[in-house]
C-alpha positions, 0 to 999 in steps of 0.5 A, a space after each residue: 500500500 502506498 504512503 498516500 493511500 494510507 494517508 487518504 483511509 487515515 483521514 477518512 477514518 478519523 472523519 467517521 470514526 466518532 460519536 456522531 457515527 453512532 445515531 444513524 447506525 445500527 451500533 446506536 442500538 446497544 449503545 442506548 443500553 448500560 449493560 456489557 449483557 444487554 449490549 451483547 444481546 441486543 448489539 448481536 440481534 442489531 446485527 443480524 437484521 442488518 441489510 437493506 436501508 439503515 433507517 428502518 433497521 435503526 428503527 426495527 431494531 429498536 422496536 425489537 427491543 421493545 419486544 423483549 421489553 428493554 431487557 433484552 439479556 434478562 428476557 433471553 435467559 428467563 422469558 416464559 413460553 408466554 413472552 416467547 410466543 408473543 414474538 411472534 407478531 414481529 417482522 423485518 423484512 423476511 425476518 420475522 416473530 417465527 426467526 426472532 424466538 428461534 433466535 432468542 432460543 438459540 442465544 438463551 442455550 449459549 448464555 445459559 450453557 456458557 455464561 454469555 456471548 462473550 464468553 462463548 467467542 473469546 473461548 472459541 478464540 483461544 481454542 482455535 486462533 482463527 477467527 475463520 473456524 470461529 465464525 464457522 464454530 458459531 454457526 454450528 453452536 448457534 443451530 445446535 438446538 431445534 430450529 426452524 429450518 427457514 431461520 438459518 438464513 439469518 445466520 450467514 455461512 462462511 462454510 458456503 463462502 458468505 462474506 458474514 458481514 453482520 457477525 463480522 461487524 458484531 465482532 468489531 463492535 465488541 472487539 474493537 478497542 475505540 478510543 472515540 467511543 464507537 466500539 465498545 472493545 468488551 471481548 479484550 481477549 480477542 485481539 482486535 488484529 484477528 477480526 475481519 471487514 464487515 464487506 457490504 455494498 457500499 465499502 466494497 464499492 469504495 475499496 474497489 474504487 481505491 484499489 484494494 480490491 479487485 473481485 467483484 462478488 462480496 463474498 469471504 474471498 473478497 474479505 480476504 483478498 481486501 484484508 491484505 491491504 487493510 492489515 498492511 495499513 494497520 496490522 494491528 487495528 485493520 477493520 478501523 478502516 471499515 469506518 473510512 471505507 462504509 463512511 464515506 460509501 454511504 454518503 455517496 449513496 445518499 
């Protein structure tokens, strides 16, 4: 990478990495909690409805939380079948009340079985080393209980070559130690050099359009091929960058 490419992902880094990022994008949702566990909880429900126009998934998101009456840690692991069934006139998009409890279920085993999301992933770090075989192991993990066949759709396959942009952008919000206040940098025994770009639409374009990538599918081979670069820019913080490539991406869809 060259000196002045770095430079211009520096500046665009630090044009979008600050609190006024936070209000506009899904990352507002466990921001407007106090709690590490309903940050867990509700940032990785955020996350997974996470496609399509950034307003309604604010606002979806937001009204999920409703659903598990501003609770959400304390609703996962303790809701009656009563409150669970009550999901059910929930949708976004294709997700909808019938995926919400199929989730709710899934994170309720995990949680109880191991203490917390967090839990879970930083184990799974130490374990294996690979945040590739993490993803993987969490797929598997999450829909080891029954499911509704339909839902595993909302979890993407880095097995079937998905570039997993919403658990990787999860990941970053948990991970990332943010001194601007963006990320909240719980999980601190996964370093943040071992996350992935959370590679979507708008900073696939941007990278394209900068040079660091060539593929034009976003899939994981494109995550991949774009994660050379970024780690050579910063091998010990690359998915900062994820702010100056989507940042400015968005903006120029607006």
């Amino acid at each position: 990478m060259t000196p002045e490419l770095k430079n211009i992902l520096d500046e665009l880094y630090l044009r979008y990495d600050n609190p006024d990022f936070i209000e506009a994008d899904p990352i507002s949702v466990p921001h407007s909690f106090d709690s590490q566990l309903d940050r867990e909880i509700s940032g990785f429900l955020a996350a997974t409805i996470a496609w399509g126009n950034r307003k309604a998934i604010v606002r979806s998101a937001h009204r999920m939380m409703e659903y598990l009456d501003g609770c959400p840690y304390d609703f996962v692991v303790g809701a009656s079948e009563r409150e669970l069934a009550s999901l059910g006139s929930y949708v976004h998009r294709t997700f909808n009340g019938a995926d919400l409890e199929c989730f709710v279920r899934a994170l309720r085993r995990i949680c109880v079985e191991y203490g917390s999301l967090g839990e879970w992933f930083e184990g799974a770090w130490e374990r294996t080393g690979d945040m590739r075989v993490v993803l993987a192991d969490f797929r598997n993990e999450f829909f080891a209980i029954d499911h509704l066949t339909r839902s595993e759709k909302h979890l993407s396959s880095i097995a079937k070559g998905a570039a997993c942009k919403r658990l990787n952008m999860y990941l970053r919000w948990m991970v990332r130690e943010d001194r601007h206040g963006v990320d909240f940098g719980y999980w601190r025994r996964i370093p943040s050099s071992a996350l992935y770009l959370p590679l979507d639409l708008h900073s696939g374009n941007m990278a394209r359009e900068l040079g660091i990538l060539e593929r034009k599918q976003n899939d994981w081979k494109a995550v991949e091929e774009v994660m050379i670069h970024l780690r050579e820019a910063d091998p010990n913080d690359p998915v900062k960058y994820d702010y100056a490539l989507f940042g400015v991406g968005i903006n120029r869809g607006m």
